[in-house]
Backbone as a chain_set.jsonl record, in Angstrom:
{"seq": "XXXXXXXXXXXXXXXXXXXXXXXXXXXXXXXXXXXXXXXXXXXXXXXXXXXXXXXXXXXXXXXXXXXXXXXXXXXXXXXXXXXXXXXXXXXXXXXXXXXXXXX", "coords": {"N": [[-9.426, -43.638, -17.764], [-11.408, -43.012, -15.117], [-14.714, -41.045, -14.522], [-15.423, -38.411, -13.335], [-16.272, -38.199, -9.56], [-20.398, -36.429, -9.053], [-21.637, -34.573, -6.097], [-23.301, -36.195, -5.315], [-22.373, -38.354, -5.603], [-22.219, -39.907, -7.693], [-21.44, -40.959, -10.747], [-20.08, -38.083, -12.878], [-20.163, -38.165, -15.612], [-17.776, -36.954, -16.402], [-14.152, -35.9, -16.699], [-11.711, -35.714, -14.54], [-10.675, -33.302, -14.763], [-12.15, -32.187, -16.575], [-14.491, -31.549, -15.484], [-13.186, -29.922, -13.194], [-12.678, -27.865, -15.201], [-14.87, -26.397, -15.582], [-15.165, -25.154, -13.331], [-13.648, -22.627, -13.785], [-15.026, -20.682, -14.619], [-16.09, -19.529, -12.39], [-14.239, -18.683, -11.014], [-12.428, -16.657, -12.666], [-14.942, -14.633, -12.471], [-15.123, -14.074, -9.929], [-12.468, -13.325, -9.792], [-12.988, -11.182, -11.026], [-14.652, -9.464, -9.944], [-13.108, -8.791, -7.693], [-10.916, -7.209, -8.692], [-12.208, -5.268, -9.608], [-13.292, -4.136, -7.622], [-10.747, -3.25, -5.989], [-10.036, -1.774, -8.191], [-12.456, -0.023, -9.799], [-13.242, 0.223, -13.057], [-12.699, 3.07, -14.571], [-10.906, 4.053, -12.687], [-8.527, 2.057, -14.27], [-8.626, 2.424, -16.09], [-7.362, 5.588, -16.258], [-5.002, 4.746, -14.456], [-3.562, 3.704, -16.747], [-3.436, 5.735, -18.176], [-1.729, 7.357, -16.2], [0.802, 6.053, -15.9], [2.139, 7.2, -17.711], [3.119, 9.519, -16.889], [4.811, 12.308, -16.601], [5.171, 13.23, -13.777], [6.682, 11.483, -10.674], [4.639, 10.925, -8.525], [2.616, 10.601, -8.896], [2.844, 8.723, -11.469], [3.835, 6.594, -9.405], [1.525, 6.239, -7.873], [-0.37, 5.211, -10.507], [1.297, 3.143, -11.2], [0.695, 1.515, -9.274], [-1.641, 0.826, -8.888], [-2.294, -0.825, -11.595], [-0.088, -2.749, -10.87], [-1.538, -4.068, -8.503], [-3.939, -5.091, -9.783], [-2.864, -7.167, -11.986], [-1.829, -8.335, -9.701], [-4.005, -10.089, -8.717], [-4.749, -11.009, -11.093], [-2.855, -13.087, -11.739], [-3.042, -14.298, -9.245], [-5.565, -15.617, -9.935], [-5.144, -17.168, -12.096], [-2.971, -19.222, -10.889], [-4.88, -20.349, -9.221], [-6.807, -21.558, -10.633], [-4.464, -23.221, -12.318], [-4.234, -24.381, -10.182], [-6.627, -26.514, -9.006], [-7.013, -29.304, -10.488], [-5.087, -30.344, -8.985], [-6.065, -30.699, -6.636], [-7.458, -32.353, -3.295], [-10.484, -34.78, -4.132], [-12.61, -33.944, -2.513], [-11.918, -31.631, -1.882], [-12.193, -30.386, -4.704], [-14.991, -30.955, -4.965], [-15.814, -29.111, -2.812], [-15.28, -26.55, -3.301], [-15.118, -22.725, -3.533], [-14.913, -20.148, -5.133], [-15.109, -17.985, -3.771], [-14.102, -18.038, -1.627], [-12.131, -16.558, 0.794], [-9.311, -17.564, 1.495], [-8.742, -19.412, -0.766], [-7.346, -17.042, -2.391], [-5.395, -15.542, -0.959]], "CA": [[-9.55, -42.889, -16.533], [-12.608, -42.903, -14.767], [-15.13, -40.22, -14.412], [-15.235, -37.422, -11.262], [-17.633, -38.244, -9.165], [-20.293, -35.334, -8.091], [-21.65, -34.405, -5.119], [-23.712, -37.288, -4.17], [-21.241, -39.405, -5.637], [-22.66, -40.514, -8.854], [-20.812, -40.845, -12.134], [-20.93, -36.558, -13.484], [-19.623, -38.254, -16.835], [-16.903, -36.078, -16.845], [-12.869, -36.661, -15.752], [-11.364, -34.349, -12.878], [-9.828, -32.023, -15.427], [-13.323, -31.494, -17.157], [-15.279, -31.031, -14.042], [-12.276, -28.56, -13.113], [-12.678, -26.635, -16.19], [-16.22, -26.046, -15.095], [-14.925, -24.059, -12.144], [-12.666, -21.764, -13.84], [-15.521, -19.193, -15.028], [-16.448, -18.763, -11.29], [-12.915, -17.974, -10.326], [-12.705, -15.667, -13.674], [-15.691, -13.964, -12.303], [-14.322, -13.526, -8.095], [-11.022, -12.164, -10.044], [-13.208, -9.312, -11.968], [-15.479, -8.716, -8.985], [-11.906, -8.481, -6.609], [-10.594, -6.077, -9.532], [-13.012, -3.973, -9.34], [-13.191, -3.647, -5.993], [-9.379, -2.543, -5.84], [-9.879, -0.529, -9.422], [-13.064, 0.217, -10.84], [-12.684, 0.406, -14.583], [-12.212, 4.257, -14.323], [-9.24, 3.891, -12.284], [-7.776, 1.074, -14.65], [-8.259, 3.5, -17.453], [-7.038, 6.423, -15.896], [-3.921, 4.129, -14.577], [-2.993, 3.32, -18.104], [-2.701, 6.788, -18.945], [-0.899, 8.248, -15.694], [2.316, 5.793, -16.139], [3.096, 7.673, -18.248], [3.01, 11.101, -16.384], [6.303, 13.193, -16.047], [5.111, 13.262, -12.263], [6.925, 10.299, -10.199], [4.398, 10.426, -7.985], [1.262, 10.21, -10.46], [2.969, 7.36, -12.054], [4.017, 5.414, -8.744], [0.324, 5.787, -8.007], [-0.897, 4.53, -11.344], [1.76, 1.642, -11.423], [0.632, 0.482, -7.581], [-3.191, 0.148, -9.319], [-1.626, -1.866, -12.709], [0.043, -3.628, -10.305], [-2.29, -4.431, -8.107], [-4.927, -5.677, -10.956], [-1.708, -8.077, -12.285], [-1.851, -9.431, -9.023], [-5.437, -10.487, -8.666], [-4.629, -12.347, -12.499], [-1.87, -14.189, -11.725], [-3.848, -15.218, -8.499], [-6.799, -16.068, -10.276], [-4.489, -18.148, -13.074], [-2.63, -20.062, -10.028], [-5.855, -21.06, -8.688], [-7.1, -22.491, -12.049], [-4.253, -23.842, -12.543], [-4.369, -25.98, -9.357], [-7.662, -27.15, -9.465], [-6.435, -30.469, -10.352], [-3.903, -31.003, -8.206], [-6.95, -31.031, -5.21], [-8.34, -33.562, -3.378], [-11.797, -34.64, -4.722], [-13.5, -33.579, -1.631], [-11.692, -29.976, -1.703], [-13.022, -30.259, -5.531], [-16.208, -30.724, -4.256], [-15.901, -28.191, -1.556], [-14.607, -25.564, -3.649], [-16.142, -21.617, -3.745], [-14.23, -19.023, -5.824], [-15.167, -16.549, -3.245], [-13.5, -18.01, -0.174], [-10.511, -15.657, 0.828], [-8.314, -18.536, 1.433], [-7.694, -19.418, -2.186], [-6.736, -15.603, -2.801], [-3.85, -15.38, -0.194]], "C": [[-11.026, -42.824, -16.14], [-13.309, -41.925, -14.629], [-15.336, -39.65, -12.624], [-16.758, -37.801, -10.801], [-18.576, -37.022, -8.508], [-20.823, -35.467, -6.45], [-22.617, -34.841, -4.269], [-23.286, -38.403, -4.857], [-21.601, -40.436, -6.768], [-21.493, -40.13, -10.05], [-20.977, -39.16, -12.696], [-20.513, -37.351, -14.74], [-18.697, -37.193, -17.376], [-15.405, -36.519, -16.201], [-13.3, -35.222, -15.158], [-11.369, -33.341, -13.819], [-10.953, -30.964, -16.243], [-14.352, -30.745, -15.891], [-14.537, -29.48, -13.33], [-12.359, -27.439, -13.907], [-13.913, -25.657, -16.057], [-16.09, -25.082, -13.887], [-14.186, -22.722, -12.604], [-13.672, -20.631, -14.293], [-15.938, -18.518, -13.702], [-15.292, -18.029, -10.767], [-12.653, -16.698, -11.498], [-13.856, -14.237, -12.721], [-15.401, -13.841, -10.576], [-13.17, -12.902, -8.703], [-11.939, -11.098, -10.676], [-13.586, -8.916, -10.723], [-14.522, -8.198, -7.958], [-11.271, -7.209, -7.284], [-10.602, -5.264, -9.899], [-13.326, -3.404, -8.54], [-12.31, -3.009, -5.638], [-9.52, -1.251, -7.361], [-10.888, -1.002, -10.016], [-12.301, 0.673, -12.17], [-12.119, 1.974, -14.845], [-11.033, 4.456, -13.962], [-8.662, 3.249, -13.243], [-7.492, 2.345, -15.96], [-7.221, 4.489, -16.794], [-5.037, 5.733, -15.19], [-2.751, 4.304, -15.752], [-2.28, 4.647, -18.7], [-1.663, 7.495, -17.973], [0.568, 7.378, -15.359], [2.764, 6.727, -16.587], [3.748, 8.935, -18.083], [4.724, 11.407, -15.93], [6.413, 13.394, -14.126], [5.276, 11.893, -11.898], [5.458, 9.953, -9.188], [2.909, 9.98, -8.148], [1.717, 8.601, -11.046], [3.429, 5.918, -10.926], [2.902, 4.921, -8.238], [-0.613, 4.772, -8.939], [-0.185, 3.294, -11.532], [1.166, 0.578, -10.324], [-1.309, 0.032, -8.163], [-2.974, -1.37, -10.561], [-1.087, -3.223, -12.219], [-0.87, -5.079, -9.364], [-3.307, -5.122, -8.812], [-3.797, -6.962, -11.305], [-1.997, -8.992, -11.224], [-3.181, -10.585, -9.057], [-5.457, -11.529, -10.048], [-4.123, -13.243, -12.039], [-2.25, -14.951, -10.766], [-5.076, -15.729, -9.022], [-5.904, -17.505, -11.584], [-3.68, -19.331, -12.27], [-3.474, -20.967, -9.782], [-6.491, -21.942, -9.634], [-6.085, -23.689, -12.274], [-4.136, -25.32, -11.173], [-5.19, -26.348, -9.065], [-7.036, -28.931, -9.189], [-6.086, -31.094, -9.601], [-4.97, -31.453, -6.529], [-7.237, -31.873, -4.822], [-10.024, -33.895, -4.063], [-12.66, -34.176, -3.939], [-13.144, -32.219, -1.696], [-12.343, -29.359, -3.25], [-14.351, -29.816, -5.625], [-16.987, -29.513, -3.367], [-15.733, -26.678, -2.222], [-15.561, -24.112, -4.31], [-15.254, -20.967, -4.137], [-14.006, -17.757, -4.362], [-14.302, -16.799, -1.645], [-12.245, -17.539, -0.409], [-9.043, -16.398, 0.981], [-7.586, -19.043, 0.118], [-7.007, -18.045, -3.121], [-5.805, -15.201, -2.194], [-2.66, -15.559, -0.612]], "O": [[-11.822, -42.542, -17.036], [-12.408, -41.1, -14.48], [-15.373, -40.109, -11.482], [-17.862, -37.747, -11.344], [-18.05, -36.429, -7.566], [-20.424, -36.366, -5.71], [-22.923, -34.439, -3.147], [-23.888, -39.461, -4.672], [-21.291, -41.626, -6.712], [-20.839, -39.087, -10.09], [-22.146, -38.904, -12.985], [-20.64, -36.302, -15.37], [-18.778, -36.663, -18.483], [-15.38, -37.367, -15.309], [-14.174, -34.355, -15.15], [-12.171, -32.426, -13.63], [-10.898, -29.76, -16.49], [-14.715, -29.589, -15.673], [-15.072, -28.404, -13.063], [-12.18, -26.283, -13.525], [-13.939, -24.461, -16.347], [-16.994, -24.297, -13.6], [-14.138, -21.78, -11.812], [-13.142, -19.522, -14.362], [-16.14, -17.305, -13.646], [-15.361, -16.948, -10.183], [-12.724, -15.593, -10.96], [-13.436, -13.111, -12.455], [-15.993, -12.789, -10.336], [-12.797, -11.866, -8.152], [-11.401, -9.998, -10.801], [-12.929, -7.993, -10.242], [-14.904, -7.237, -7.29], [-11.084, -6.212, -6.586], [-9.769, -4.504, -10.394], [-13.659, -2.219, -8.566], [-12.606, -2.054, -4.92], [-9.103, -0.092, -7.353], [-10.815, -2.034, -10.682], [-11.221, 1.242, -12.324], [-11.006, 2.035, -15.368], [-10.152, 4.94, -14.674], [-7.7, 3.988, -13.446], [-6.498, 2.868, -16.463], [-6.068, 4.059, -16.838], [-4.02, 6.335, -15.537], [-1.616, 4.78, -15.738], [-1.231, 4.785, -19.329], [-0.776, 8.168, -18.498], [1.412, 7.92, -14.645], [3.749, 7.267, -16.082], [4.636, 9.405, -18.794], [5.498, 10.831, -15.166], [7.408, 13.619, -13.436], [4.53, 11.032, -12.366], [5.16, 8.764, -9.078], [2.287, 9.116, -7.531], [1.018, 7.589, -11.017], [3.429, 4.729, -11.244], [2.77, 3.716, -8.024], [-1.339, 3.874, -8.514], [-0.818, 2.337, -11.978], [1.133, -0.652, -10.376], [-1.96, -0.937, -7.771], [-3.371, -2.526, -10.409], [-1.315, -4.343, -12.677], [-0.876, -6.306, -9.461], [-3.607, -6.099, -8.125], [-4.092, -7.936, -10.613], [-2.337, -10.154, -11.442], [-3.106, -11.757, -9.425], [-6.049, -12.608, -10.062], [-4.742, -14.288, -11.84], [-2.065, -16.161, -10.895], [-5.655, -16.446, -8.205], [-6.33, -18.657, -11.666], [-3.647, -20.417, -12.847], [-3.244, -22.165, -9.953], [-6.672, -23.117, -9.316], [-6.471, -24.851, -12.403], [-4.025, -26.544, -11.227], [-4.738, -27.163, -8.26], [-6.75, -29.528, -8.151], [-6.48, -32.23, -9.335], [-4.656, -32.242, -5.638], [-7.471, -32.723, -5.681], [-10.623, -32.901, -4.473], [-13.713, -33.876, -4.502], [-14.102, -31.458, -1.561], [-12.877, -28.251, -3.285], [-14.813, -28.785, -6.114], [-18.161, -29.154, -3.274], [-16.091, -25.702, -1.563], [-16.402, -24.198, -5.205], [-14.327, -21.105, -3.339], [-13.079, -16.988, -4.109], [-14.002, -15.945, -0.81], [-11.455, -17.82, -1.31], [-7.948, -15.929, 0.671], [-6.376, -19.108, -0.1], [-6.381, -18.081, -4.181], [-5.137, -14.36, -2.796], [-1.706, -15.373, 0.143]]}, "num_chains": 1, "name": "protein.A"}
């Protein structure tokens, strides 16, 4: 397999999938900074403990934060995982922080 080319089109000595892997700590790091934005760590804590609250409406609060954090993973693990599947120019093109791959 040949190596990805970068972004003035030289050999990086790497395939797609390596070059890809190279992106996944920026998207890692747009999912904490999005995570925290919806639930500072305070909240996440404080979450954790009011599931479990005898009050429904304490715990539909703390599930809609849990939740909410979940989402932001599973979108951040989507996006990793399609990487790959991109063209080499959207490879190329590609910023963690644009709101388009978080939709």
């Amino acid at each position: 397999m040949a190596n990805f080319l970068d972004h003035n089109g030289i050999d990086s000595g790497l395939t797609k999938e390596q070059w890809c892997e190279r992106l996944h700590p920026a998207v890692k790091h747009e999912a904490r900074r999005r995570i925290l934005e919806v639930a500072p760590d305070w909240k996440q804590r404080n979450a954790a403990i009011d599931v479990q609250s005898s009050d429904a409406d304490v715990r539909a609060a703390a599930q809609a934060v849990i939740d909410a954090v979940a989402a932001i993973r599973a979108k951040s693990n989507e996006i990793e995982a399609s990487l790959t599947s991109m063209s080499d120019a959207d490879i190329l093109a590609f910023a963690a922080t644009d709101d388009a791959h978080w939709q």
